[in-house]
N, C-alpha and C positions, 0 to 999 in steps of 0.2 A: 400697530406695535412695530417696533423694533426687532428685523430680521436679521439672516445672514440667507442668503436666496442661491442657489445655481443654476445657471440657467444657458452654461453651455459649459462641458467634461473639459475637464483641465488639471493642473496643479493651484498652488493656492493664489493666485490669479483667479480666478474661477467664484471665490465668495466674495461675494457682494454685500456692502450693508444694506437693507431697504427697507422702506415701509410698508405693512400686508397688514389686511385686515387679523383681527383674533378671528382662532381659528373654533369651530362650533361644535362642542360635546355633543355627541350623540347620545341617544335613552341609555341613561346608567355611565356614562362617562364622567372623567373629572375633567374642571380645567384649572392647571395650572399655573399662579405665577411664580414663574422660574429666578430661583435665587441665581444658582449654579447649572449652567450646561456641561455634561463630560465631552470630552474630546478622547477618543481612540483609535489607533491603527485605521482600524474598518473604515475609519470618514472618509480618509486618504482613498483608499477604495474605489468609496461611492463616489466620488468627487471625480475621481478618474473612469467610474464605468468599470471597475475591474473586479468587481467584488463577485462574491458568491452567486448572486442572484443581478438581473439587469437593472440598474437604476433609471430613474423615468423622471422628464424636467417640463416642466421646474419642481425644484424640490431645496427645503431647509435640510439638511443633514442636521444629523446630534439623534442618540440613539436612548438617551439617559438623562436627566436631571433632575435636580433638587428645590424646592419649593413648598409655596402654603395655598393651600385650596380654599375656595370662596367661604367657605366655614372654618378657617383659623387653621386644618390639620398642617403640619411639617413633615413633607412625606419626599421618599425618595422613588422614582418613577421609571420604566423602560416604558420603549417607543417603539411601535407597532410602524412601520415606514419612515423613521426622520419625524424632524419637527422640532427637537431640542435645542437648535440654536437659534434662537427666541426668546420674547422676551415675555409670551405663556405659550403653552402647550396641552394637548390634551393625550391626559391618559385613560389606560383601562383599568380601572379598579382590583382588576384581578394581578395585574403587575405594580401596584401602588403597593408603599411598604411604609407605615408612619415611620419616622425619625426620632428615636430618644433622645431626651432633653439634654442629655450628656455624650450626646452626640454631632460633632458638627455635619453641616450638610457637605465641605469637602470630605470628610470620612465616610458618611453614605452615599457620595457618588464614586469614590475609589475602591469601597465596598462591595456594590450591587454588579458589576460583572467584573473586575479585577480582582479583588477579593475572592468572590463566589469562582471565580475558572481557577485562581493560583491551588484552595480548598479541591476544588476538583479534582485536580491534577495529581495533587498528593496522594485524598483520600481515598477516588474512587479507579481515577485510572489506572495509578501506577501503584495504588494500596501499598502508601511507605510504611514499613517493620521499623522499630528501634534499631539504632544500631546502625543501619543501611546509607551508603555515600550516595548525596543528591547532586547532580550536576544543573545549576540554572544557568539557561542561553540568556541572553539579553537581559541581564541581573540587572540594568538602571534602571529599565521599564515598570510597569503599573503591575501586571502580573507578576515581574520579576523580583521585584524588592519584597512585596509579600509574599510571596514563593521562598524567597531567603529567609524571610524571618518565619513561615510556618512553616519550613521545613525545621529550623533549629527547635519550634516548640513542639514539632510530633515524636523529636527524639533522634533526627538525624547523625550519625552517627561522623558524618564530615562534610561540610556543603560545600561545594566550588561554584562559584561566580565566577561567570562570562559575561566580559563586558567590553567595550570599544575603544573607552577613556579611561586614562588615570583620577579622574573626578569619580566616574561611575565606578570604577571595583575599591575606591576606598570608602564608598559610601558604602557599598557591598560588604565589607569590613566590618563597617561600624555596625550592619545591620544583623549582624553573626554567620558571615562566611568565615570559614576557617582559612580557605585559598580563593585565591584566586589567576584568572586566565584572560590573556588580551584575546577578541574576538580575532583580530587577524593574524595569532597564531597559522602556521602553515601547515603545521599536522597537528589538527586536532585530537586526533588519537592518541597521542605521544604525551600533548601539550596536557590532555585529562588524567590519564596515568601516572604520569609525574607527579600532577595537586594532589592526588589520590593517597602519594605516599608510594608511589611505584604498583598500585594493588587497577585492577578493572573495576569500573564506577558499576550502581546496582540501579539507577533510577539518574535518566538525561530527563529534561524539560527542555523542548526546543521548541520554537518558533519561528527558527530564522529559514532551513529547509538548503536543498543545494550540497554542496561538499560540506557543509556544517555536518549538517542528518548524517549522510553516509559513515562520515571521520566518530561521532558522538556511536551510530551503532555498535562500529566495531572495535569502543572502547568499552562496552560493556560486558560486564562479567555473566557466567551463564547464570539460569535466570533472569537478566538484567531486562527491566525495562523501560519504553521511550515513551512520553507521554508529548507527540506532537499535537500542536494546536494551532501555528500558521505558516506562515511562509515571505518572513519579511524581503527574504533577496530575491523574491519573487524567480526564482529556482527550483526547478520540480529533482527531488532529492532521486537518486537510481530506483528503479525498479524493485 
């Protein structure tokens, strides 16, 4: 089959196309053929070695995709170690999720952890109230655009979108931010206040981390809360 391989830490130099045997389901596994591979932040990571946990080589990256199992299902899959980018994979049954018919396989790979973390964010970490101003960091992002748009359908009360390009905060627009913020504002605190309508924001989404995080806490109103999830400037935010 048709891989993408690494097989020494790098930037995107580093994947390979190759050819590798299919890989062999174990008792109660599925295998895979992969419509769609997702791509995410974390590949960058692994690819570089920097991720959460030590990556080990050789190794396919890809964490998620989409596909039909040797009996016809349409299922969307996580990936226990890499393997997604490929041309099948195998998963575990217990993270296999069939795919509604009225469902594309890119909407259940943008779904199954984009989707499912923006939902998180909302519901469980920072539990958004009616009413309540959302600030979203990296609004172009996978997280970020659905972040935008379930925060406007929990009942957000004012969304601001943070974004890098003029491309990215009018998509952010079109997606129901009410403002928006250029990421390399210089005070972020100031810069959130202002979209806010002059008032302190009740719920930041950040990922970026660094003087982001620091500038986003102390534009938050009391009670306010920060539902961090990464650390794109690869920046560890103050103590």
């Amino acid at each position: 089959m048709r891989a993408i391989q690494i097989t020494e830490f790098g930037g995107p130099e580093v994947l390979v196309p190759t050819e590798l045997p299919d890989p062999e389901p174990g008792p109660g596994q599925l295998l895979v053929d992969v419509a769609l591979s997702g791509v995410n932040f974390a590949d960058t990571h692994q690819a570089e070695n920097s991720y959460l946990s030590p990556s080990d080589l050789p190794m396919v990256p890809g964490s998620e995709v989409a596909g039909r199992t040797g009996d016809g299902r349409r299922v969307v899959g996580l990936l226990n170690g890499g393997g997604g980018y490929a041309q099948r994979a195998v998963v575990d049954p217990n993270l296999a999720y069939d795919i509604p018919d009225d469902v594309t396989d890119a909407a259940a790979l943008a779904l199954v952890v984009q989707g499912a973390s923006a939902w998180l964010l909302l519901r469980r970490t920072t539990r958004i109230e009616p009413g309540e101003s959302v600030v979203v960091h990296a609004a172009g992002g996978g997280v970020g655009t659905l972040a935008v748009q379930l925060a406007r359908r929990f009942g957000a009360g004012r969304v601001i979108a943070v974004a890098s390009t003029g491309d990215k905060r009018d998509l952010a627009l079109e997606l129901g931010a009410d403002a928006v913020v250029d990421s390399s504002a210089p005070d972020m605190t100031t810069a959130l206040i202002d979209a806010n309508e002059g008032r302190r924001v009740d719920i930041v989404l950040d990922m970026v981390g660094g003087r982001i995080t620091d500038e986003s806490v102390r534009a938050l109103a009391p009670f306010g809360r920060l539902g961090f999830y990464g650390m794109a400037s690869r920046e560890q935010p103050s103590p």
